[in-house]
N, C-alpha and C positions, 0 to 999 in steps of 0.2 A: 481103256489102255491108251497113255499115249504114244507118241513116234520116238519118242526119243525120252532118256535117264535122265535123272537128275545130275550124274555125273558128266554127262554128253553135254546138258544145257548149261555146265560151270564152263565148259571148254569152249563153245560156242560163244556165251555172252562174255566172258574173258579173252576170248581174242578180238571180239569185235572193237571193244573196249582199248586193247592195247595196240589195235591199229589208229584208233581214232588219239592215243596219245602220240604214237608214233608220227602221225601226221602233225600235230601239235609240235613234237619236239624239231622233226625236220623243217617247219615251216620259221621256228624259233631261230633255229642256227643259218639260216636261210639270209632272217634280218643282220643277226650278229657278227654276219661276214660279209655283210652286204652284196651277197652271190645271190642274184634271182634263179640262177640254174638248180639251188635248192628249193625255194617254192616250187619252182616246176613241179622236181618230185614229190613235193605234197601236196600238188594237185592232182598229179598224175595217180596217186596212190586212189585218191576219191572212186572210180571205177571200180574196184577190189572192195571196196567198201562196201560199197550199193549191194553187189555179188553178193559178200556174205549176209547184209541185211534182206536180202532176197529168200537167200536158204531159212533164216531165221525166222522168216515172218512165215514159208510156207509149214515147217515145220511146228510153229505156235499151232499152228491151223490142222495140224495133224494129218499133213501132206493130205489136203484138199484134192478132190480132182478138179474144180468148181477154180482153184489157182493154180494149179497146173503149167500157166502161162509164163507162172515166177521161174519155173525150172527154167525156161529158154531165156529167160532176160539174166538169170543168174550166171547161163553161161556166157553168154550174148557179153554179160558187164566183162567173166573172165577175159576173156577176150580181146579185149577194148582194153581195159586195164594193162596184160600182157606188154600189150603194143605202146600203149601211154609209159609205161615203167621203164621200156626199153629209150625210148627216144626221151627222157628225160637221164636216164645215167650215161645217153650221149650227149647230152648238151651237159652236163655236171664234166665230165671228161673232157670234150669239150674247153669248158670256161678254165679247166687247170691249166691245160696247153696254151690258151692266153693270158691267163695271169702269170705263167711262167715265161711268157715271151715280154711282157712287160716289165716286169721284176727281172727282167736278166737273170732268171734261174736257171738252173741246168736240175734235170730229173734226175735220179738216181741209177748207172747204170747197175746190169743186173750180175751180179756174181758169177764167173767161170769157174765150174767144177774140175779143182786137178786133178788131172788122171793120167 
């Protein structure tokens, strides 16, 4: 028997997969706009990745005690990731407030509800 369905392992390898597009596509729009504050985050995403290739290999392995080790890197990558993810949608943030200080844009303000 093993750890995990057949239906579990569509979910599993189908997300792994549309992360690794997903860093693909952020790192594409990245070039496009010529914002390095976008690569960031698709470097920053790499961390989360590891993560779930972590869960996925222990679980190939039929949650191993022998890998066991992977659980703590797995969270170890969540982690690390979290923190990579955060500090790259500030510097994304960031780089808007100075392309809008150079572009003489003004942000949108934000709508006051009549009442």
């Amino acid at each position: 028997m093993h750890a995990l369905s057949i239906p579990t392992w569509i979910i599993h390898v189908s997300s792994v997969i549309e992360w690794i597009a997903a860093i693909w596509l952020i790192w594409t729009y990245g070039e496009l706009t010529n914002n390095r504050a976008w690569w960031g985050l698709s470097l920053a995403m790499l961390p989360a990745l590891v993560s779930a290739m972590c869960a996925c290999t222990w679980h190939y392995f039929d949650n191993a005690e022998s890998l066991e080790w992977l659980v703590t890197l797995q969270a170890t990558m969540t982690l690390v990731g979290n923190f990579t993810l955060w500090a790259a949608a500030f510097l994304i943030w960031r780089s808007t407030k100075s392309f809008n200080a150079v572009n003489n844009t003004v942000e949108p303000k934000p709508i006051k509800s009549e009442q």
